[in-house]
C-alpha positions in Angstrom: 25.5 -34.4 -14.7 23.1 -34.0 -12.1 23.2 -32.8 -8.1 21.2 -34.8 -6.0 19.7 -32.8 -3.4 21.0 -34.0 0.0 18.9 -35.3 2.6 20.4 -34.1 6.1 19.2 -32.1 9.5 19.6 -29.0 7.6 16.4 -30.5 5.7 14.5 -32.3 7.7 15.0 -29.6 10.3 12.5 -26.7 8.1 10.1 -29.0 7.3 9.1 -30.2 10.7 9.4 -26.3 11.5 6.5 -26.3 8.7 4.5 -28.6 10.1 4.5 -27.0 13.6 3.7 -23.6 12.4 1.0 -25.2 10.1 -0.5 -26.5 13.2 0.2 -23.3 15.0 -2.2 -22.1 12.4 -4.5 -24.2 12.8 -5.0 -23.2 16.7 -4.7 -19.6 16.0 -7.5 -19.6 13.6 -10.0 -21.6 15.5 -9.0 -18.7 18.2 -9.9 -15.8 16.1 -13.0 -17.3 14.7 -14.4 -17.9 18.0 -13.7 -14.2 19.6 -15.0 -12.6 16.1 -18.5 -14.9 16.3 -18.5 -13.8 19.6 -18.1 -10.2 18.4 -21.0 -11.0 15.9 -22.9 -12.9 18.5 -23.2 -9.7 20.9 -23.8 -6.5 18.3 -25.6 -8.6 15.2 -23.7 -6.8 12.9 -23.4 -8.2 9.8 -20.0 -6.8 8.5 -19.1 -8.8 11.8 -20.6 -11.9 11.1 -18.2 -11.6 7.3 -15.3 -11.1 9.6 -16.4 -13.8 11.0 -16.5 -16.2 8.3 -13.4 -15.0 7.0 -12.3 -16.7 9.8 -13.7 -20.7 9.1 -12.4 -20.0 5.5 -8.8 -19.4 7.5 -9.2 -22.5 9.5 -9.9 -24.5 6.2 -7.2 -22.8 4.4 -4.5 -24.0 7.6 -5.9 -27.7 7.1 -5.6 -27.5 3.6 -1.3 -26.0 4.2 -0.7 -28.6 6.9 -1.9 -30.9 4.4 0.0 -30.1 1.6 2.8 -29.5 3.5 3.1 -33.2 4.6 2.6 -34.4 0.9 5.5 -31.7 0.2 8.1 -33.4 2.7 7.8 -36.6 1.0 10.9 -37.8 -0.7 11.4 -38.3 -4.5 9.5 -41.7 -5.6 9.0 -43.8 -9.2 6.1 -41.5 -9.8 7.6 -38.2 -8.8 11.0 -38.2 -9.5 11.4 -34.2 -9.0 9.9 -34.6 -5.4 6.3 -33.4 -4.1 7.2 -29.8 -3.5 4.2 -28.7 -6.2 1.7 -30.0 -3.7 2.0 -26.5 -1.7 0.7 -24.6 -4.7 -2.7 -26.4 -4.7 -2.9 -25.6 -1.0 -2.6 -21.6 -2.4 -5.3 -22.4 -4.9 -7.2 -24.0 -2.9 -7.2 -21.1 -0.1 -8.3 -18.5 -3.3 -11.1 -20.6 -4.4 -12.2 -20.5 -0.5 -11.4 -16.8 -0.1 -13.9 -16.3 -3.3 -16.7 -18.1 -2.0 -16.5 -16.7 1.5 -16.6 -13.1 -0.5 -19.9 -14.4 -2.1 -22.0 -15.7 0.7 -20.7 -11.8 2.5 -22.0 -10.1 -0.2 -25.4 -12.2 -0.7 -25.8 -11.3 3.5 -24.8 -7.7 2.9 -27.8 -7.4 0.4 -30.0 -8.7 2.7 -28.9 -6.2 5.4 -29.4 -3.5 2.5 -33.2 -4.3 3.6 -34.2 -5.3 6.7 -31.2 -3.0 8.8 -31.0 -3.7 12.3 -29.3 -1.4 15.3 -26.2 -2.6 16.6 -26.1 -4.1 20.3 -23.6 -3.7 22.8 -21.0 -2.2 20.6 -18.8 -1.9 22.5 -17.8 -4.7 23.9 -18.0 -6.7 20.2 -16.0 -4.1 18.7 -13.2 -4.9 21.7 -13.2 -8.5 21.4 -13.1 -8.2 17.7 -10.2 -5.8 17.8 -8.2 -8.8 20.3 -8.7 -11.1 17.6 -6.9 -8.9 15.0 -4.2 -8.0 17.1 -3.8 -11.8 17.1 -4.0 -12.3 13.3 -2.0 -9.4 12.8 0.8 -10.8 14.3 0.7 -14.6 13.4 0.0 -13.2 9.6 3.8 -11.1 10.3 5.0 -14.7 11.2 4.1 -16.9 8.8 4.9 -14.3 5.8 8.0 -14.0 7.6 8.4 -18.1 8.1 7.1 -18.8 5.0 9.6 -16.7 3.0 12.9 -18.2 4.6 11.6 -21.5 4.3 10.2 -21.0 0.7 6.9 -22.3 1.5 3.9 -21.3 -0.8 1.6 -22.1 1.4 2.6 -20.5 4.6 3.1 -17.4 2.5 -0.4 -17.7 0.7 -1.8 -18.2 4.1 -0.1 -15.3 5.8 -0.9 -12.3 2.7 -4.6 -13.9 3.2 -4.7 -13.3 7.2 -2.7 -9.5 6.5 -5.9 -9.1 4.3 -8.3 -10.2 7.1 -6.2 -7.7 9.5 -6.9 -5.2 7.3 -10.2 -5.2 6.3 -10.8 -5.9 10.5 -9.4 -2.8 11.0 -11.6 -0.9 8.3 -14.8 -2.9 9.4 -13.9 -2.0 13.8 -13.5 1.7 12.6 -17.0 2.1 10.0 -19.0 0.3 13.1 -17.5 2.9 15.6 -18.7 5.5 13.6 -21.9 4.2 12.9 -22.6 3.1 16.7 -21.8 6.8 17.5 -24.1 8.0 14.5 -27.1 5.9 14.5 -26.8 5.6 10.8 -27.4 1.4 10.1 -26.5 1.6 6.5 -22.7 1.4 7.2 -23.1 -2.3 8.5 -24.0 -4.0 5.3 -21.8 -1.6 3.5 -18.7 -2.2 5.5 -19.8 -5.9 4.9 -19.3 -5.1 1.0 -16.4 -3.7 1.3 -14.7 -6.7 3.2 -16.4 -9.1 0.3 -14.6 -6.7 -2.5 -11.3 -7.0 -0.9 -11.6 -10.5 -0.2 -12.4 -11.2 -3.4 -9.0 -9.1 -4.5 -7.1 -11.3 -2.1 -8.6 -14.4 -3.2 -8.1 -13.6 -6.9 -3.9 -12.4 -6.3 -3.4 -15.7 -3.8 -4.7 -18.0 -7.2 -2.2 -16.4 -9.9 1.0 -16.7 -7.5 -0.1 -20.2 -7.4 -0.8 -20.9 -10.7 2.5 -19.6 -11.7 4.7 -21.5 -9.8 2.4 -24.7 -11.3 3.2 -23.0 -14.4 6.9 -23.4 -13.7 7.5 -19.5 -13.7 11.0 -18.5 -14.0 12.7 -17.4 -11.1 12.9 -13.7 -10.2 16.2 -11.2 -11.2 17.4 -11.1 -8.2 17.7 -14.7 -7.7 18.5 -15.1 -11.8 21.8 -13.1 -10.7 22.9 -14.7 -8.0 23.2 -18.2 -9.7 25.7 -16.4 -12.3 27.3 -15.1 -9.7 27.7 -18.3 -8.1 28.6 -20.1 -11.9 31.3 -17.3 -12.2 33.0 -17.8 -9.0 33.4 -21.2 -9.2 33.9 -22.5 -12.4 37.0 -21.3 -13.5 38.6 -23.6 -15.7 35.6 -23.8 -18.5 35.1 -21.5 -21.4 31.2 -20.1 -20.7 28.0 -21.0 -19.8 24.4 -20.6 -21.6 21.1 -21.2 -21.8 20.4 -20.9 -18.0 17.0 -21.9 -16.7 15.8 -22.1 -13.1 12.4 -22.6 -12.0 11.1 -22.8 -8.2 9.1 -25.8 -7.1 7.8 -25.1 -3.9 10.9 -25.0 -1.7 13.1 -26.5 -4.7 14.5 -24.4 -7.3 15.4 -26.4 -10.6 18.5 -25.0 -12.2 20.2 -26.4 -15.6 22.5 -25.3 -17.7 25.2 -25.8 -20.7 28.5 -25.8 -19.5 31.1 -25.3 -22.4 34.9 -26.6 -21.5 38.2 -27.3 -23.6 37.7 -30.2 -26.0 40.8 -31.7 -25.1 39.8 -31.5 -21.3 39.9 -35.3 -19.6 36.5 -36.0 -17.6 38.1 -36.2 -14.2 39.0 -32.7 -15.1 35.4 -31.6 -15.9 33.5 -33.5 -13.2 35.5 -31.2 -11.2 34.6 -28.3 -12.4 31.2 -29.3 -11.9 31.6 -30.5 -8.6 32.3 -27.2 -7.4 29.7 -25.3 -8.9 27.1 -27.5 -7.8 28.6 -27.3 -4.1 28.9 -23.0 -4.8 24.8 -23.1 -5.5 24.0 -25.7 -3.2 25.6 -23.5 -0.5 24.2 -20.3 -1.4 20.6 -21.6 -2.4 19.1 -24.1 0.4 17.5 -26.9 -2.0 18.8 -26.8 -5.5 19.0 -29.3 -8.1 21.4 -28.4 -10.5 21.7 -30.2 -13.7 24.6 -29.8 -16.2 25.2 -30.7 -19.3 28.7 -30.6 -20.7 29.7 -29.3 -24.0 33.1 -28.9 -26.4 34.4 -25.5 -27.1 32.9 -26.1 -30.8 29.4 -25.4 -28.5 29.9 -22.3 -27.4 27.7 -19.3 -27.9 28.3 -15.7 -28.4 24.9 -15.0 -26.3 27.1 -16.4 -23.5 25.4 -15.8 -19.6 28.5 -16.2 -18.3 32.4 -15.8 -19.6 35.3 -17.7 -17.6 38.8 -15.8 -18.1 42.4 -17.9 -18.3 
């Protein structure tokens, strides 16, 4: 038999929670990518000007997650009977691809810089507004990793690792053009700029395989694995076992089946029960399950049993 997810506040309530933040994200980035071209603006540093594009590929990337996050909330149809939680991973991908060519056109810049280097002006006062704007991304990327975790969005959390990246790298780019304001020495600008390229492309490359897996229907982790036994176990006392347990996460879903062996001579009624129960034990313990069970005679059982029921 089959739960079917219910459709209550305690739903509906997250994903308009999504949608805010997404737009929240969308604000914050078109904030940051105006102080950072700012900071470019005033110093011509070309590490700067990557930080600053980082930026646009953030804005992009929030579009991209409020979009996705809309398609997401949309019920189960004729089409998509399992829902449109999958939508969030293309969002992630998409965001890689993004984060990839944004490392390429740094790096093409960079080279250029390697060759015609130029002194930095007013440093500053770029390196001060550039260091407001990370404070700010530092702390919205916090959030949404944050956000994103509890309310099992892919996109939020893709979004957030990406912006930690661009915090990082911000830091390492403010501290190399300190040094080479106080030094004189030009070369670290197009340098730094290579650096923030290579780590974006890192980024960009970890962001697409977290996505592809969960469009791979990767299985979901231990810890996660062992509370659904644990949930089986308390619960369904009055069946024999349980086997061949699979779960898979679908954005903010997570797909759980299983056998569940009972007496032969137990009536239906009886069994339903016993059902009933476990599906309301992981439904309460796991925020937006679908749990599908399929009911065997004792003749069924297995001795590679994930979970044993005592009398």
């Amino acid at each position: 038999m089959t739960a079917t997810p219910s459709k209550n506040d305690s739903t509906e309530g997250p994903l308009r929670a999504l949608a805010r933040t997404a737009w929240l994200s969308i604000a914050v980035a078109c904030l940051v990518m105006a102080l950072k071209y700012a900071a470019y603006w005033l110093t011509g540093s070309v590490a700067l000007y990557s930080d600053a594009l980082e930026s646009i590929v953030n804005i992009l990337t929030a579009i991209a997650a409020l979009i996705a996050i809309r398609i997401s909330a949309k019920p189960a149809d004729d089409n998509h009977p399992f829902g449109h939680a999958k939508a969030e991973y293309f969002s992630a991908v998409f965001e890689g691809v993004l984060v990839v060519l944004a490392a390429l056109v740094i790096m093409r810049e960079a080279y250029q810089a390697f060759y015609a280097p130029r002194a930095l002006e007013q440093p500053a006062l770029g390196l001060a507004i550039n260091g407001v704007a990370t404070l700010i991304n530092g702390v919205w990327a916090a959030y949404l990793v944050r956000r994103g975790r509890a309310w099992r969005s892919p996109a939020l959390v893709a979004d957030g690792w990406h912006l930690a990246t661009d915090v990082f790298t911000s830091v390492g780019v403010i501290a190399g053009l300190a040094l080479a304001a106080i030094t004189g020495l030009t070369v670290l600008d197009p340098l730094l700029a290579t650096v923030v390229a290579v780590n974006i492309l890192w980024a960009g490359y970890k962001i697409v395989m977290q996505s592809l897996g969960g469009l791979m229907d990767e299985a979901v982790d231990a810890e996660m694995e062992a509370r659904i036994r644990e949930c089986i176990q308390n619960s369904g006392h009055g069946a024999l076992q349980v086997h061949d347990i699979r779960a898979r996460h679908a954005g903010r879903m997570t797909f759980i089946e299983f056998h569940l062996v009972v007496p032969g001579a137990m009536s239906v009624w009886e069994a339903h029960e016993i059902c009933d129960r476990i599906e309301d034990s992981l439904e309460a313990a796991l925020e937006g399950t679908d749990v599908s069970i399929h009911i065997e005679p004792e003749h069924k059982a297995k001795p590679e049993a994930a979970v044993e029921f005592t009398s």
